[in-house]
C-alpha positions in Angstrom: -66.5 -28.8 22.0 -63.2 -30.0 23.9 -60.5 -27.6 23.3 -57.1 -29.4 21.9 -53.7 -28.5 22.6 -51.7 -26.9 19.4 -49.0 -28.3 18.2 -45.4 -27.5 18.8 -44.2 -24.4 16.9 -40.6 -23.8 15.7 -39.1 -21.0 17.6 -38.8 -17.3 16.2 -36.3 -15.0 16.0 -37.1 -12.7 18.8 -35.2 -10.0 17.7 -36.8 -9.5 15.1 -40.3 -8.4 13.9 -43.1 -10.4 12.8 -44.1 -9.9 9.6 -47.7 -9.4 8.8 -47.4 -13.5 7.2 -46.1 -15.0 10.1 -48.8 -13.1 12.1 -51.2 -14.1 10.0 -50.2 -18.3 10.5 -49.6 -17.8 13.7 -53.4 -16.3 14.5 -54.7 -19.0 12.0 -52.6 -22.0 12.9 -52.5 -21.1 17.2 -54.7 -18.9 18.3 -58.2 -19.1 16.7 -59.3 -22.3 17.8 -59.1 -21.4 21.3 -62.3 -19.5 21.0 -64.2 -22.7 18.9 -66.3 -23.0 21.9 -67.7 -19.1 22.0 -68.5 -19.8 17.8 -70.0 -23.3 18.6 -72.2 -21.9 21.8 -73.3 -19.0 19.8 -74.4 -21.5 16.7 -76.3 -23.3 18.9 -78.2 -20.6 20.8 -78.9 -18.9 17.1 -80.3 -22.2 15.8 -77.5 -21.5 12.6 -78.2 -23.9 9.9 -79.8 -24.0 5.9 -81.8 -21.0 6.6 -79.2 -18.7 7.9 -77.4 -15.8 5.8 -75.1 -14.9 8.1 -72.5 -11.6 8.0 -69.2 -12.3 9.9 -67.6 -8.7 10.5 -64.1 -9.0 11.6 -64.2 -12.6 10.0 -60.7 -12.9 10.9 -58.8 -16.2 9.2 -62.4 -18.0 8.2 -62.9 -20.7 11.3 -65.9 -19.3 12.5 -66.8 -19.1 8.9 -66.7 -22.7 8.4 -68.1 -23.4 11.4 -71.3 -21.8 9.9 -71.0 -23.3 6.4 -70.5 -26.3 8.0 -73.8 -26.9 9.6 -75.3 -25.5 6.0 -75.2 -21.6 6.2 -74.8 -18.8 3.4 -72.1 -16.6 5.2 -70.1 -13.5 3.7 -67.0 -12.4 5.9 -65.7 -9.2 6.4 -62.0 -8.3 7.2 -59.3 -5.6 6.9 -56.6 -7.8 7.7 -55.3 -8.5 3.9 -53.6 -11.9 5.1 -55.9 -13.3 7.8 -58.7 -12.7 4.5 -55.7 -14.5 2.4 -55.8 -18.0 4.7 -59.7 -17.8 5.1 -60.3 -17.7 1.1 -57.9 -20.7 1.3 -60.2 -22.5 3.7 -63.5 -21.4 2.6 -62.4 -21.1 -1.6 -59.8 -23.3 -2.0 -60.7 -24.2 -5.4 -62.2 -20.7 -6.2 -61.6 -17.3 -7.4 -62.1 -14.4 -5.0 -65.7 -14.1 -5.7 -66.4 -17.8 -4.8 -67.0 -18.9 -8.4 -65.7 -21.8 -8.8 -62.2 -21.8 -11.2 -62.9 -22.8 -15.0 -65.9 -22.9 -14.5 -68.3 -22.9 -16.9 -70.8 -21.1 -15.6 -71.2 -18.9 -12.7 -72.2 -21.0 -9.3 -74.3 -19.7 -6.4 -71.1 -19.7 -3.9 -72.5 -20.3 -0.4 -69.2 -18.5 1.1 -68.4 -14.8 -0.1 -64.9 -13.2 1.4 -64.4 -9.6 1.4 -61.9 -7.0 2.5 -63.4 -4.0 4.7 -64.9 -1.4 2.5 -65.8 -3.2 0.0 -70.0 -3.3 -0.4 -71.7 -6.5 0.2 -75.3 -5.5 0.1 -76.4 -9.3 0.1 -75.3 -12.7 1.9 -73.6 -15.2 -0.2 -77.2 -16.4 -2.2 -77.8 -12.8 -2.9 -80.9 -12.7 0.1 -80.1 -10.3 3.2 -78.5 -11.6 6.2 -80.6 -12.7 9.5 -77.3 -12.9 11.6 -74.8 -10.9 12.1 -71.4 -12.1 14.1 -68.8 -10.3 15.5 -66.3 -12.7 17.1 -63.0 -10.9 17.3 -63.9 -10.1 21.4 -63.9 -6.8 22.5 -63.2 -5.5 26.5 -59.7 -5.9 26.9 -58.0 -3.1 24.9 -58.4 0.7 24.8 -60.1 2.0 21.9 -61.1 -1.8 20.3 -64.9 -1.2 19.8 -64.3 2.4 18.4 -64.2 0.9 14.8 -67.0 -1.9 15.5 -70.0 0.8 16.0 -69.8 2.1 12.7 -69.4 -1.4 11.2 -72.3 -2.3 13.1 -74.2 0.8 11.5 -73.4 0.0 8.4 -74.2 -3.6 8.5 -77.6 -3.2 9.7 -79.2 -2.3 6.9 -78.6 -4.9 5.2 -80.4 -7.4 7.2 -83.8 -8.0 7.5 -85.9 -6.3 10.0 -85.7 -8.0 13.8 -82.0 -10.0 12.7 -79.5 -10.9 15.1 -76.4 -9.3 16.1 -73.9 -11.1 17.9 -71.4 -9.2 20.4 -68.6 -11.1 21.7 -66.1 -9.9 24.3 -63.5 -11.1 27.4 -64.9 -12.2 30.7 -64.4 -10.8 34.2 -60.6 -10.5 34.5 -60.8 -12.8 37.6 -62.5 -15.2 35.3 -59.8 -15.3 32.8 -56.3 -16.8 33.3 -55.2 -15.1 30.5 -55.9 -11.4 32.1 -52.7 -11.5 34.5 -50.3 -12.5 31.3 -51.8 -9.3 29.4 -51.0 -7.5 32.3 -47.5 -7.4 30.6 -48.9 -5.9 28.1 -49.9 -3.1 29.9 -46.9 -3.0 32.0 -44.2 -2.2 29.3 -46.6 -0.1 27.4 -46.7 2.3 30.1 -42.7 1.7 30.7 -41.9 3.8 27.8 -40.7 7.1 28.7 -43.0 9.1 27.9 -45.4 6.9 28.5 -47.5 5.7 25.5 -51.1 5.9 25.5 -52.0 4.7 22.5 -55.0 2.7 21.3 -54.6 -1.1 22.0 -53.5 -0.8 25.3 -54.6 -3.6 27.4 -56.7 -2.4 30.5 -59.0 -4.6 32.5 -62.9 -5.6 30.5 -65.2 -3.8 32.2 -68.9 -5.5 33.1 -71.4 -3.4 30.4 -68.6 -3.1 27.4 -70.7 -5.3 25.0 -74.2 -3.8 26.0 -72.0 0.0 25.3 -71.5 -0.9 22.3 -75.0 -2.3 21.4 -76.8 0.9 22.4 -74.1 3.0 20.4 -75.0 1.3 17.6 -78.8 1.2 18.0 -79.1 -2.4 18.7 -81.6 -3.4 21.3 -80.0 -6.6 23.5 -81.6 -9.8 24.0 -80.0 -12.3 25.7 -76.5 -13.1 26.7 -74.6 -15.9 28.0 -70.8 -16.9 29.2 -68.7 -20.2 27.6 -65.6 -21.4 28.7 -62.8 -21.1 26.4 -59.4 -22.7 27.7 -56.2 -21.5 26.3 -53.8 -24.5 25.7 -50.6 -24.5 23.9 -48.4 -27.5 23.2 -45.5 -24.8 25.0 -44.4 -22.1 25.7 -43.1 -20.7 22.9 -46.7 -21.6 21.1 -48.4 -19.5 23.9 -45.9 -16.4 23.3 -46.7 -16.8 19.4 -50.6 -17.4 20.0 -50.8 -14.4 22.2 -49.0 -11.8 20.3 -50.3 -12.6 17.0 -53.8 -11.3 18.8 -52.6 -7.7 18.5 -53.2 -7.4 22.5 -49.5 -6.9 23.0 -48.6 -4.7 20.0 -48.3 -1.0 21.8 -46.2 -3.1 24.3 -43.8 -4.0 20.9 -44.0 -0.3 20.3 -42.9 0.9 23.7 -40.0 -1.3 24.0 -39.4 -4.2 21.3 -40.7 -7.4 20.2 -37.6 -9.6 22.2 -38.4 -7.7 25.5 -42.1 -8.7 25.1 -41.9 -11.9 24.1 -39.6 -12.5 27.3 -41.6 -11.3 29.8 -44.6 -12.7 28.4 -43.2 -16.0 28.6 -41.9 -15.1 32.3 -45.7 -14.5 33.2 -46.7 -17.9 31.7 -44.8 -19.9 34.0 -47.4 -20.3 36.7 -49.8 -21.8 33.9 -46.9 -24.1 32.4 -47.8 -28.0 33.2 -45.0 -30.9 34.4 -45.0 -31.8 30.5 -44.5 -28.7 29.4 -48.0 -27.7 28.0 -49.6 -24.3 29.1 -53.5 -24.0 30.1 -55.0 -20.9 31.2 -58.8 -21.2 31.8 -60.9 -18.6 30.6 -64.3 -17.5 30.5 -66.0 -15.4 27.2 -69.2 -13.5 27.2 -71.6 -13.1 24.0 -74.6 -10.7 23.8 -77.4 -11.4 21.4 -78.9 -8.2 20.1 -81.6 -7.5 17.6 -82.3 -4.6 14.8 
């Protein structure tokens, strides 16, 4: 899959916060399709099709979701993010209730898309049959503390898939195989400006090589195959790139530490060197996945 440029975005008030909506849109509308080549490669290598009841934990905004239901899947996503689960009920459901049954219906449909927010149970895919793949494609590697919730999600999904399913780890490449890597730098820069300095969870620090296979073996997952896919970053502008990349949570203990305005300048500062003579930014990047099984 050819990644596209987004569309221009109007320009925020940097002064002030994003709310939780605007973050939402902005991950949904800017950000999420830059990594339509990890979901494709993955669908591909996994065979995804009819047969597959497939689990998306941290389903984010639905694309990868659709994706899947495109090429004929059952899948069920999984999110704690209130409005990312909002906008991927309104691509996955749009004429649907949240239970996937379609509206005035008169009887109760076999949905082949299920959306629910973390804790909720969902002790069967979409067709009511356990899943055979589970998907985890909000990458991990590049902030402190980011797979500490994933293990016990993992744990808790497992059981219910069938015996020998597939699990699906995604994370960021080598930091010298992502552009990307020095503009989160920033991140980590004015995080550790604050006096005193802020150590909190989210922090951007460099992905190390065996992040994905840590978290497999915490979870009890046995891998079994990986593989790498390119997945440009290209924004229509600047001001696109700023909103792309802070609506991925990567730069939120650097909001903490100073304020949105300072962030958002110096992260468009650092995305000069990847700006184009029409004004478009590109920052080539390299994702890993690793397949795992129960």
């Amino acid at each position: 899959m050819t990644p596209t440029l987004v569309r221009n975005q109007p320009a925020s008030d940097a002064s002030a916060p994003a709310d939780a909506g605007a973050r939402a849109r902005d991950w949904a509308e800017i950000q999420e399709r830059m990594l339509a080549p990890l979901y494709e490669a993955v669908y591909d290598r996994m065979e995804v099709g009819a047969a597959t009841r497939m689990l998306s934990l941290c389903c984010g905004s639905g694309l990868a979701m659709l994706g899947a239901a495109a090429r004929g899947a059952h899948v069920t996503g999984v999110d704690s993010d209130r409005e990312r689960l909002a906008l991927a009920r309104a691509r996955l459901l749009p004429d649907a209730d949240w239970d996937g049954t379609p509206a005035h219906s008169p009887r109760p449909a076999r949905p082949r898309a299920r959306l629910l927010e973390d804790g909720q149970p969902a002790p069967a895919g979409a067709d009511g049959a356990p899943y055979d793949l589970i998907t985890v494609f909000e990458p991990i590697g590049c902030a402190a503390g980011d797979s500490e919730g994933l293990v016990p999600a993992l744990r808790s999904a497992v059981p219910l898939a069938v015996r020998g399913a597939s699990v699906v780890l995604t994370g960021w490449g080598p930091p010298e195989r992502c552009a990307t890597a020095a503009v989160l730098r920033v991140a980590a820069r004015l995080a550790e400006s604050a006096r005193p300095p802020r150590t909190d969870p989210g922090r951007w620090r460099p992905t190390l090589r065996d992040d994905l296979e840590d978290v497999a073996a915490r979870a009890g997952l046995k891998p079994d195959g990986s593989g790498r896919v390119s997945c440009p970053f290209g924004y229509a502008d600047v001001n696109s790139a700023v909103r792309g990349l802070l609506s991925t949570g990567l730069f939120d203990a650097a909001v903490r530490a100073t304020d949105r305005s300072q962030v958002e300048k110096e992260v468009a500062e650092a995305l000069h060197p990847y700006r184009r003579q029409d004004g478009t930014v590109w920052m080539p990047n390299v994702f890993r996945y690793l397949v795992c099984v129960t």
